[in-house]
C-alpha positions as CSV (number, residue, x, y, z in Angstrom):
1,X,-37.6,49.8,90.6
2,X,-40.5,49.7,88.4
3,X,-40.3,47.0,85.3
4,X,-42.6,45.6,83.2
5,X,-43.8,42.9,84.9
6,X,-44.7,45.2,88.4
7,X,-46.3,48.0,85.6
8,X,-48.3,45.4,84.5
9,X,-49.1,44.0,87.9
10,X,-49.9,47.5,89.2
11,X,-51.9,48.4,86.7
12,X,-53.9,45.0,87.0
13,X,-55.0,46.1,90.6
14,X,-55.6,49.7,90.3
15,X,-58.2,48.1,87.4
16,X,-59.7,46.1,90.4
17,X,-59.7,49.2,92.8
18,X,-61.5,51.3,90.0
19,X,-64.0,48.8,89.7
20,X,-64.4,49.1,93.2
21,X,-64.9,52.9,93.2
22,X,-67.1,52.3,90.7
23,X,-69.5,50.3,92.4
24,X,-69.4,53.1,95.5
25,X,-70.3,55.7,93.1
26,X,-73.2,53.6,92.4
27,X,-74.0,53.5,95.5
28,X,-74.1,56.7,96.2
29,X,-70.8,57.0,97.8
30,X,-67.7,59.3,96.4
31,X,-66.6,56.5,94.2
32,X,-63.0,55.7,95.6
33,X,-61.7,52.1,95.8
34,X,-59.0,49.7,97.5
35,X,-57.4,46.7,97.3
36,X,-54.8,45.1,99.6
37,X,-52.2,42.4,98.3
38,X,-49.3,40.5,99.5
39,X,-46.2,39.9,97.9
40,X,-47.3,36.6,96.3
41,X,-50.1,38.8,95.1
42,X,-53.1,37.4,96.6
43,X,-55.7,39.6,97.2
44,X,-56.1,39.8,101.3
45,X,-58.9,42.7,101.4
46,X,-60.8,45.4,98.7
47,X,-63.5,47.5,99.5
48,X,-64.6,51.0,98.3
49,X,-66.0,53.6,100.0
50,X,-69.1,53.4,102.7
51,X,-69.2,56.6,104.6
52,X,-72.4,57.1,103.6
53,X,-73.8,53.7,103.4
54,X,-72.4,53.1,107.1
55,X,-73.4,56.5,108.3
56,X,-69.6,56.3,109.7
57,X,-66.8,58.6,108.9
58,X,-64.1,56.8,109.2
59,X,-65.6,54.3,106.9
60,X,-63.1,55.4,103.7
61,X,-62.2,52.3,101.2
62,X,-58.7,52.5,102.7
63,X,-60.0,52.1,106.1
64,X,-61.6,49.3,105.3
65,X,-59.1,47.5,103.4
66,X,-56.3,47.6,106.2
67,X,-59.0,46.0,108.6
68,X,-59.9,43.5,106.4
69,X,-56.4,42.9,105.8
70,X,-55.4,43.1,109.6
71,X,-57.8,40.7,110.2
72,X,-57.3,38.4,107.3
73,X,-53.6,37.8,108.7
74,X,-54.7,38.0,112.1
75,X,-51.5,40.9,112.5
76,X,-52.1,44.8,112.2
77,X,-48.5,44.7,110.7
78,X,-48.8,45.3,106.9
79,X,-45.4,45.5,105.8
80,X,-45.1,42.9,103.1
81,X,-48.3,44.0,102.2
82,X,-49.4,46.6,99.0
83,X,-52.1,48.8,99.0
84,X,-53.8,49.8,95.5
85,X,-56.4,53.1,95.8
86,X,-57.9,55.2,92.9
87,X,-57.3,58.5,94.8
88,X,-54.4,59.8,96.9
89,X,-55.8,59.0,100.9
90,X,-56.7,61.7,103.2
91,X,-54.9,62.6,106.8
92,X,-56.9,59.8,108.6
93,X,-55.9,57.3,105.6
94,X,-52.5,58.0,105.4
95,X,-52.1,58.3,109.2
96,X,-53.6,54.5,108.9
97,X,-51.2,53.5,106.1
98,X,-48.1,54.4,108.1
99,X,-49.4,53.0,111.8
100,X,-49.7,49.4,109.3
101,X,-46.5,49.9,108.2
102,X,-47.8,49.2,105.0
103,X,-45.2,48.1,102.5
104,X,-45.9,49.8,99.5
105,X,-48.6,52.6,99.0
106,X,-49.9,53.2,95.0
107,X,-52.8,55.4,94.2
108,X,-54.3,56.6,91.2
109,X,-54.4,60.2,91.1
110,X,-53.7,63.2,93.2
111,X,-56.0,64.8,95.6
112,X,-55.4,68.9,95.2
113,X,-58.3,69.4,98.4
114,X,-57.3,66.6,101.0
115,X,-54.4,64.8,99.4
116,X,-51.8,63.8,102.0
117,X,-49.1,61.5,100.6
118,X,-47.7,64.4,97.8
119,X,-50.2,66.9,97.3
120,X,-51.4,69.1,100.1
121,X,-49.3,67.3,102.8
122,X,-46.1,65.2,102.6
123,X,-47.0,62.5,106.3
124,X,-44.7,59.9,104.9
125,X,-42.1,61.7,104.8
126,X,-42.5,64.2,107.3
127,X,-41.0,64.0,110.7
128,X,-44.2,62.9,112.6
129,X,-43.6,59.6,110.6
130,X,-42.4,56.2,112.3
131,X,-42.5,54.8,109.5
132,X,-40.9,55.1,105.7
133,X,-43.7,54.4,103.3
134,X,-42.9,54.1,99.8
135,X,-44.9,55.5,97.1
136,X,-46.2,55.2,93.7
137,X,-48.6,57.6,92.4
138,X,-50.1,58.2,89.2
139,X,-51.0,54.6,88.0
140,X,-54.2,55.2,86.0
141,X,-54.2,58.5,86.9
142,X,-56.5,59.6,84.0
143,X,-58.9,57.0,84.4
144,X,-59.2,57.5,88.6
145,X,-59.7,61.4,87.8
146,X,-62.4,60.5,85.1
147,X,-64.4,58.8,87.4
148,X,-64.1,61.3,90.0
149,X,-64.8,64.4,87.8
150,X,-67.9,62.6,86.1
151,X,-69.3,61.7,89.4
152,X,-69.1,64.8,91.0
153,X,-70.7,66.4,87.4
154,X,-73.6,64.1,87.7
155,X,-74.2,65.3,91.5
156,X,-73.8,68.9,90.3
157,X,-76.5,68.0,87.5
158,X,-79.0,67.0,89.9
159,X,-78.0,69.6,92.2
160,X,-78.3,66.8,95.0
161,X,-75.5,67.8,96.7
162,X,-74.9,64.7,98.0
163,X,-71.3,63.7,98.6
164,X,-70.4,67.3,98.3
165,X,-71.3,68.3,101.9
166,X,-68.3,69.7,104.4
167,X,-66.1,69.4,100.5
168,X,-66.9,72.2,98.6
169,X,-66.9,69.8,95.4
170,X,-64.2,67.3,94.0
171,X,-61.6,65.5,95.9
172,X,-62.0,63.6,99.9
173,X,-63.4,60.3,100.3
């Protein structure tokens, strides 16, 4: 059930997690974000993306969070355990998020290329899933799209390209 106070809690970390993308896009990275709390709300791991950075692939900020959080509470269980990102994961993400058992999954906005949590795919709820993740999408949805779309126009504007490669444009990590 979503009241005030877990609004306002949600919305304090997807803040965090856009702050995060915003320093990948800086970067040069496609400026996603994530941030890992418990259920006291500590903060156990954030990180945005460095795919490029880390010349590594799997290298998304989701991927990066669930280690840091694995290793933070020395388990790879992450059931009582939230993850906040700005845009909705990919297949490798969400195949991450579920093998955590993560407790509660809450993005920012949809991902109409590679989105599979709602969008293109449905893994949490599909039968190949062990494991029942719940789901909140939309939390700053405007602001994660924002940031997303302006990026992507500045790359298009210095017809760089970078970012852009294998994606045909908007949307991935």
């Amino acid at each position: 059930m979503l009241t005030p106070t877990t609004y306002e809690r949600h919305l304090y970390w997807m803040r965090r997690a856009l702050i995060l993308a915003q320093e990948a896009g800086s970067a040069g990275e496609i400026p996603v974000g994530a941030v890992i709390v418990n259920t006291q709300g500590d903060c156990l791991a954030q990180a945005g993306n460095r795919k490029e950075r880390n010349q590594d692939p799997t290298a998304h900020a989701e991927i990066l969070a669930l280690r840091q959080a694995s290793a933070t509470l020395q388990d790879w269980r992450l059931s009582d355990c939230t993850l906040y990102v700005t845009l909705e994961p990919c297949i490798m993400c969400t195949g991450a998020i579920i093998l955590a058992r993560l407790g509660l999954l809450v993005y920012g906005v949809d991902d109409p290329k590679t989105g599979t949590v709602r969008t293109v795919l449905n893994l949490p709820d599909s039968l190949a899933s062990n494991h029942r993740l719940q789901v909140l999408g939309g939390i700053l949805a405007q602001d994660c799209r924002q940031l997303l779309q302006d990026w992507f126009q500045e790359r298009r504007e210095r017809g760089r390209g970078e970012g852009e490669r294998g994606r045909g444009g908007e949307g991935g990590n």
